[in-house]
C-alpha positions as CSV (number, residue, x, y, z in Angstrom):
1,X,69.5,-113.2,108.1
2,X,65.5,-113.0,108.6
3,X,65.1,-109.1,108.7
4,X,61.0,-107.5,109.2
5,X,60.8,-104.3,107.8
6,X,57.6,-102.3,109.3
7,X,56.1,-99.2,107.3
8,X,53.0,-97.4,107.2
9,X,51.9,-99.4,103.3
10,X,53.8,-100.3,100.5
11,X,52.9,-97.6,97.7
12,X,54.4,-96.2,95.2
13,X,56.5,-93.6,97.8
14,X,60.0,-93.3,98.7
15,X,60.3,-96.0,101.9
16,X,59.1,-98.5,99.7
17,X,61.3,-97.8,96.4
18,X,64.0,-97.8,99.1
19,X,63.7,-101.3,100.3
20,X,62.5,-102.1,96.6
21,X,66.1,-101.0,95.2
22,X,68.4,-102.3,98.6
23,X,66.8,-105.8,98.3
24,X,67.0,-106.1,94.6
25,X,70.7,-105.7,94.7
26,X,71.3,-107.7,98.0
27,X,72.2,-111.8,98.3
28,X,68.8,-113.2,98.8
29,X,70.5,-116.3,99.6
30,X,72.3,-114.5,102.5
31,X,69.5,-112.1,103.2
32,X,65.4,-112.6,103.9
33,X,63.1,-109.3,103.8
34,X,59.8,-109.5,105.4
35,X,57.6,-106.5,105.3
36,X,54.8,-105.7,107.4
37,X,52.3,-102.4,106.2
38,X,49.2,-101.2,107.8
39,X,45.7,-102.3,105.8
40,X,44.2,-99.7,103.9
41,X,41.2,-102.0,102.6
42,X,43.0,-101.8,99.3
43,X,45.7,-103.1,97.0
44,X,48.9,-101.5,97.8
45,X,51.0,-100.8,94.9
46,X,53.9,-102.2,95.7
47,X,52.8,-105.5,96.8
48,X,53.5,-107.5,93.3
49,X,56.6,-106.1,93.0
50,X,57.8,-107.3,96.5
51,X,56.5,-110.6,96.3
52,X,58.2,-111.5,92.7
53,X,61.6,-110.8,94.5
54,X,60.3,-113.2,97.6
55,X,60.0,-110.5,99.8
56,X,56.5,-112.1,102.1
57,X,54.2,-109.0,103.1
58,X,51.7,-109.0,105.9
59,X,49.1,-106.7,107.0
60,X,48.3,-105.2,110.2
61,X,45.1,-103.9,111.2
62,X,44.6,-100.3,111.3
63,X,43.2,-99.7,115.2
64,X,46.6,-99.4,116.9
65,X,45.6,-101.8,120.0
66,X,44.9,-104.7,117.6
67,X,48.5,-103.7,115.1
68,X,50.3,-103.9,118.8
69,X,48.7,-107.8,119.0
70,X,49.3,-108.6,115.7
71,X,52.5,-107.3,115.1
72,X,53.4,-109.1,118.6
73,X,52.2,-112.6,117.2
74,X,53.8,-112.2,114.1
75,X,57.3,-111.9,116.1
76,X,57.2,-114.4,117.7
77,X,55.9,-117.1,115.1
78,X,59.0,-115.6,113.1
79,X,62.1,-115.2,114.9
80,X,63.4,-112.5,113.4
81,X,67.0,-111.5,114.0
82,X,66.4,-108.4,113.4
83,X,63.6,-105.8,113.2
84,X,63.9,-102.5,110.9
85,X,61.2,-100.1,111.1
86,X,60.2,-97.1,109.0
87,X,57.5,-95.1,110.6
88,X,59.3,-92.0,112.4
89,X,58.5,-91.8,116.0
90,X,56.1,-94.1,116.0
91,X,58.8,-96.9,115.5
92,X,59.1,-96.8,118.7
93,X,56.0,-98.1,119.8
94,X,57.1,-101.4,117.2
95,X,60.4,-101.5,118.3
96,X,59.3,-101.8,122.4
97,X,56.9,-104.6,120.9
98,X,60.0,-106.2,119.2
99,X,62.4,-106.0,122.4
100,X,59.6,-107.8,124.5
101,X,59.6,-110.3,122.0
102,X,63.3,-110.7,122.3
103,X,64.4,-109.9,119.0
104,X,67.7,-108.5,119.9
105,X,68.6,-106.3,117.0
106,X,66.3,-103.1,116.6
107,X,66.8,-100.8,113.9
108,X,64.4,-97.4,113.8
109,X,65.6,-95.3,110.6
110,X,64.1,-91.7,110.0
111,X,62.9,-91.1,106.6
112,X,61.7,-87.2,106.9
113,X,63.0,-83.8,108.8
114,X,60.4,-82.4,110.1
115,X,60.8,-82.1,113.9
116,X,57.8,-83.2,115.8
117,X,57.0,-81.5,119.1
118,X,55.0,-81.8,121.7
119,X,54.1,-84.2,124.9
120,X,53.3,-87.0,122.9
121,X,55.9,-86.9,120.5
122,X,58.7,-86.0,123.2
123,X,57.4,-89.2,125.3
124,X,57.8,-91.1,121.8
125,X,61.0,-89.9,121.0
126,X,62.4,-90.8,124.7
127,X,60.7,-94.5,124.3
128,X,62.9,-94.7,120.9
129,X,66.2,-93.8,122.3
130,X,65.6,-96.4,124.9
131,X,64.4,-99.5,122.6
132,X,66.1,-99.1,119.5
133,X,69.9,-100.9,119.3
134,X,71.2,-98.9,116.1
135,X,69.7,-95.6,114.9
136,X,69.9,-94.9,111.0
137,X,68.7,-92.0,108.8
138,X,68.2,-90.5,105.2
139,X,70.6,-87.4,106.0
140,X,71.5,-85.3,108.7
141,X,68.2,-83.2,109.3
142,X,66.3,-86.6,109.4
143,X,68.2,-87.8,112.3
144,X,68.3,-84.8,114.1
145,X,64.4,-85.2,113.8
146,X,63.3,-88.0,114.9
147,X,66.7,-88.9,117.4
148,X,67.4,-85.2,119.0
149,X,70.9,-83.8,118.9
150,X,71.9,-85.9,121.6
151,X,72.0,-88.7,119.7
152,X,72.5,-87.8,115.9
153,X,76.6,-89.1,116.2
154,X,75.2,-92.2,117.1
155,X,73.2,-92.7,114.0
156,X,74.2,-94.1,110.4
157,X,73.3,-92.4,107.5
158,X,71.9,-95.1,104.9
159,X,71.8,-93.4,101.3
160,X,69.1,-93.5,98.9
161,X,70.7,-94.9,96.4
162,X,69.3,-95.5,93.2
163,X,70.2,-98.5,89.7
164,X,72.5,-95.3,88.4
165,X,72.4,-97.6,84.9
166,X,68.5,-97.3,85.0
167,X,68.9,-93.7,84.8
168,X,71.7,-93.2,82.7
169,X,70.4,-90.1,80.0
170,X,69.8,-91.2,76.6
171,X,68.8,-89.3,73.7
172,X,66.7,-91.6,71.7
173,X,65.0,-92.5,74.6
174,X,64.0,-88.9,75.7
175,X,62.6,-88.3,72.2
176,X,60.5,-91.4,71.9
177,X,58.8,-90.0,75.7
178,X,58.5,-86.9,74.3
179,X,56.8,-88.2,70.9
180,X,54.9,-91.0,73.1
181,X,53.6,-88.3,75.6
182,X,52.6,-86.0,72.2
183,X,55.0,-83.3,74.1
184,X,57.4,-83.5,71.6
185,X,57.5,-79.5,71.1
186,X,57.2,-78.4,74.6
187,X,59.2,-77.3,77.3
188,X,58.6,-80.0,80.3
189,X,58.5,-79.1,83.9
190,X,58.3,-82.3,86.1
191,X,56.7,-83.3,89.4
192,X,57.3,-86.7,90.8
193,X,55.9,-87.0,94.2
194,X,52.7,-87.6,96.2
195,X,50.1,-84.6,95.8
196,X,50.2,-83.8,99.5
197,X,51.2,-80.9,101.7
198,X,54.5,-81.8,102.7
199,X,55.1,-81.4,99.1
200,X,54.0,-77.8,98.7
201,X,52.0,-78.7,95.5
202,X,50.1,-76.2,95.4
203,X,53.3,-73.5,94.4
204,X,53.9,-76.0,91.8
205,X,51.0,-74.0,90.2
206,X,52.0,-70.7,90.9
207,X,55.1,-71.4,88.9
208,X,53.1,-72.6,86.3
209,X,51.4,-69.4,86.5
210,X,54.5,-67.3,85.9
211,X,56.5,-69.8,83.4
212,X,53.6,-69.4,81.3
213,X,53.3,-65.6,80.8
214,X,56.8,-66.0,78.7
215,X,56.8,-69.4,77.7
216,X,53.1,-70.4,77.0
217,X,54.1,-73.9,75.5
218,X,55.6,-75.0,78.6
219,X,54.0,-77.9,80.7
220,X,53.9,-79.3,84.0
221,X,53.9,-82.5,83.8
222,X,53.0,-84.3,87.1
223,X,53.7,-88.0,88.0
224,X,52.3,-89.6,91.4
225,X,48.9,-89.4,93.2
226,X,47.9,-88.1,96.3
227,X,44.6,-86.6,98.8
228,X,45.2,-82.9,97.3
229,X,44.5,-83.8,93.8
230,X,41.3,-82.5,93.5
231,X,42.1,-79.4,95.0
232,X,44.7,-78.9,92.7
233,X,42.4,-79.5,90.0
234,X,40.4,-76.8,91.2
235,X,43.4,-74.7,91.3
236,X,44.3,-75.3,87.9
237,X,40.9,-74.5,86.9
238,X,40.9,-71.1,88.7
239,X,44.7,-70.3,87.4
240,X,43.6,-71.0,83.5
241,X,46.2,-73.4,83.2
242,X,44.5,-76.3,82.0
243,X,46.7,-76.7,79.0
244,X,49.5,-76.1,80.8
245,X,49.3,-79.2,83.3
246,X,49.0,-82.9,82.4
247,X,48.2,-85.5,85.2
248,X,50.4,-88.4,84.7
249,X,49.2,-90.5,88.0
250,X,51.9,-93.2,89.1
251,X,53.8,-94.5,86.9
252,X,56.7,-97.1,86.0
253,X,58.4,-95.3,83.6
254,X,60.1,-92.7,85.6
255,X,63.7,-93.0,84.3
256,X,62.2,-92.7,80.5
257,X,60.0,-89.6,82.0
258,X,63.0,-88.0,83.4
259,X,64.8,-88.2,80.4
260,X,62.1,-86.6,78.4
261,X,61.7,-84.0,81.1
262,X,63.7,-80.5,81.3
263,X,63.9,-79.6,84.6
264,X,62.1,-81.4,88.0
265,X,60.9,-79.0,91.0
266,X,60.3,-80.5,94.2
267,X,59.6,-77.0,96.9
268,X,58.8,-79.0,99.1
269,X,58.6,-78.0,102.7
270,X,60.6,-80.6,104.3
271,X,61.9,-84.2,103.4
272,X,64.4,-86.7,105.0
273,X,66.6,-86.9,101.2
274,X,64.5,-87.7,98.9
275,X,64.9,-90.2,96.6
276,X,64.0,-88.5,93.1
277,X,66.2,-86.0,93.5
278,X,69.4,-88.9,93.6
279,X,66.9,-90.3,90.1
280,X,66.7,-86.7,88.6
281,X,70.6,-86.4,88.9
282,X,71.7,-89.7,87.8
283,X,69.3,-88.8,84.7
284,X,71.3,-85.8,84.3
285,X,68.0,-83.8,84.5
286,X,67.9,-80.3,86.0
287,X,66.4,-79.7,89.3
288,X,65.4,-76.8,91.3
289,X,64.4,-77.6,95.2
290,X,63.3,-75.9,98.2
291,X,65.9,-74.7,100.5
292,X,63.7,-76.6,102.9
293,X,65.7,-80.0,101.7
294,X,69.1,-81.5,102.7
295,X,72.6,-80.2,101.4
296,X,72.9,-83.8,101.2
297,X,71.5,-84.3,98.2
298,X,73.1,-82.0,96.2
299,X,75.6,-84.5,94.4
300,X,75.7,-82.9,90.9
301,X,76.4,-79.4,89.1
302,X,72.3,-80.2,88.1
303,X,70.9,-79.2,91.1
304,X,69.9,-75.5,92.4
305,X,68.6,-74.5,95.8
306,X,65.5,-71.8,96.2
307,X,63.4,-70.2,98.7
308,X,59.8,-71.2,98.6
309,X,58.6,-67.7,99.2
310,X,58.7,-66.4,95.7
311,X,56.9,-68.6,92.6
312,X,58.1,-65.7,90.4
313,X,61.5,-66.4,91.3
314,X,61.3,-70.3,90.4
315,X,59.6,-69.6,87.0
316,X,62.9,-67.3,86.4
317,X,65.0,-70.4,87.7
318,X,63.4,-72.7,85.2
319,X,64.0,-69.9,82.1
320,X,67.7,-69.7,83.4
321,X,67.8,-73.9,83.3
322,X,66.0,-74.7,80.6
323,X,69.6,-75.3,77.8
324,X,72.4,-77.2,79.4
325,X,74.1,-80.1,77.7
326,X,72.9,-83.9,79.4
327,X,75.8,-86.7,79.9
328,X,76.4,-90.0,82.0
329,X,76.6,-89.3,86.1
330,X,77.8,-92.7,86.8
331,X,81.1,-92.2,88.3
332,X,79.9,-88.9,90.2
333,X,77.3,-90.6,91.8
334,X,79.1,-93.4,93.2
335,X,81.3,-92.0,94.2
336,X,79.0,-90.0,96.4
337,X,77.6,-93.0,97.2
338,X,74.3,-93.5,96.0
339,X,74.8,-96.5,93.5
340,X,72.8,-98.9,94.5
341,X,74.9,-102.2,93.8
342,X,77.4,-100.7,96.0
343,X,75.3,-99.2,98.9
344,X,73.5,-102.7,98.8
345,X,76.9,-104.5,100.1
346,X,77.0,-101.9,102.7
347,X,73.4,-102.5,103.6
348,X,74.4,-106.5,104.2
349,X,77.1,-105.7,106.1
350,X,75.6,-103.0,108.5
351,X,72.9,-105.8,109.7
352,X,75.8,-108.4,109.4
353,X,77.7,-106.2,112.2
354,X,74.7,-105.7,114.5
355,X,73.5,-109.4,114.4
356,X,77.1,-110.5,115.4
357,X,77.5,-108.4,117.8
């Protein structure tokens, strides 16, 4: 099966750890991923790591007229049987280019919940119930999104699953982090995530703010990169909590970091289900999230629900977290379905079922 997956880029966010961890785990003999991103003038970093699997990336141009020609050339050179894309609403302006090209099988799948409204969006959301064959989601809320209520019964939730052995907790290993990170004394408080608005960074550092009034050793340790880093920064600055933060960028080494770590926020103020909260859990790691996120998620006594309105209230959360006793999620995980080796078969066999339709 020759399968093109469209996305925005290939960076070090959730879309692209998705495909990342399904094609890992999938026949490559039975199964050929393509990706095409838009070009951002710069390396993407995810592009090594697809190509030593064999996955071929392409890049489109960024004007949407000339992605439209592109995209519409690289279709039919191809002859895909199927095309999978990634980009919310906007799928459906790849999807109508994929139908005119003939490809017969045309999945859209709706990574985040945030409802979009509006003319536009409303016209786009009509052209996607029209061209897409299959509809697929993160959770519920995601394909209420981008599908309407009309259509959510018709769509296939496809878990972020995660290697659950990658994850598994280990003591040496969170001491070494600890040790490496020279954090060895500390209480941790972890971010991993872009530094954007979607994420609600900036509360991040209003719980800082609080934690630290009772627990001054504590630190927030942040892993990923995004546009609001500088202001946060600033922020930091203006709170006093320089000592208090550390900057981590992105990073390979997020199993080890959540094992070193002693509880993970994400208030975020909406997401599809995202992925580092299945990570945080199969790590065992305590995790306090926005109310704003799917029930879907929660797999695992380790995870806790909040309102975003109070920071006070999260940096009480954290105190109230911060001892509980760490062991292997394996069989609780799986069995909620998000281990990848087995959500991988189920992957294959969802395209298998569409292309023999």
């Amino acid at each position: 099966m020759r399968i093109l997956h469209i996305v925005t880029r290939i960076d070090s966010g959730g879309i692209s750890t998705f495909l990342y961890n399904y094609y890992k785990f999938l026949d490559r003999s039975e199964t050929q991923f393509d990706i095409v991103a838009i070009d951002t003038g710069s390396p993407q970093g995810y592009h090594e790591v697809f190509t030593a699997l064999g996955v071929r990336i392409f890049y489109m141009p960024n004007p949407m007229f000339q992605r439209v020609i592109f995209l519409t050339r690289l279709i039919r050179s191809m002859g895909y049987d199927l095309v999978h894309a990634h980009i919310e609403l906007q799928s459906s302006v790849y999807l109508a280019v994929a139908a005119l090209c003939g490809v017969k099988n045309r999945v859209a799948h709706a990574h985040l919940s945030m409802e979009r409204t509006g003319l536009t969006n409303k016209l786009l959301r009509v052209l996607m119930n029209a061209v897409v064959t299959a509809r697929a989601g993160a959770s519920d809320l995601s394909i209420r999104a981008v599908f309407g209520k009309r259509y959510a019964k018709q769509a296939m939730v496809l878990y972020n699953a995660v290697d659950v052995e990658r994850f598994a907790f280990q003591p040496a290993v969170r001491e070494a982090k600890r040790t490496e990170l020279g954090l060895a004394d500390r209480d941790i408080v972890g971010f991993v995530g872009r530094l954007s608005a979607q994420k609600n960074v900036f509360f991040l550092l209003d719980v800082i703010k609080h934690l630290v009034k009772v627990k001054p050793q504590a630190i927030l340790l942040i892993v990923g990169e995004g546009e609001l880093r500088a202001q946060m920064e600033q922020k930091i600055n203006a709170l006093n909590i320089t000592q208090n933060v550390l900057f981590l960028s992105n990073r390979t080494d997020i199993p080890e970091l959540m094992m070193a770590m002693d509880v993970l926020l994400l208030p975020s103020l909406y997401e599809g289900l995202p992925l580092v909260l299945v990570e945080a859990q199969a790590a065992a790691l305590k995790c306090l999230v926005s109310n704003h996120v799917t029930k879907l998620v929660d797999v695992t006594e380790f995870i806790r629900y909040l309102d975003i309105e109070e920071a006070e209230a999260w940096s009480n959360g954290i105190m109230q977290e911060l001892n509980y006793s760490r062991y292997p999620m394996e069989k609780t995980i799986t069995r909620k379905r998000f281990n990848i080796r087995k959500e991988a078969q189920n992957l294959n066999q969802f395209y298998i079922e569409l292309i023999n339709k």
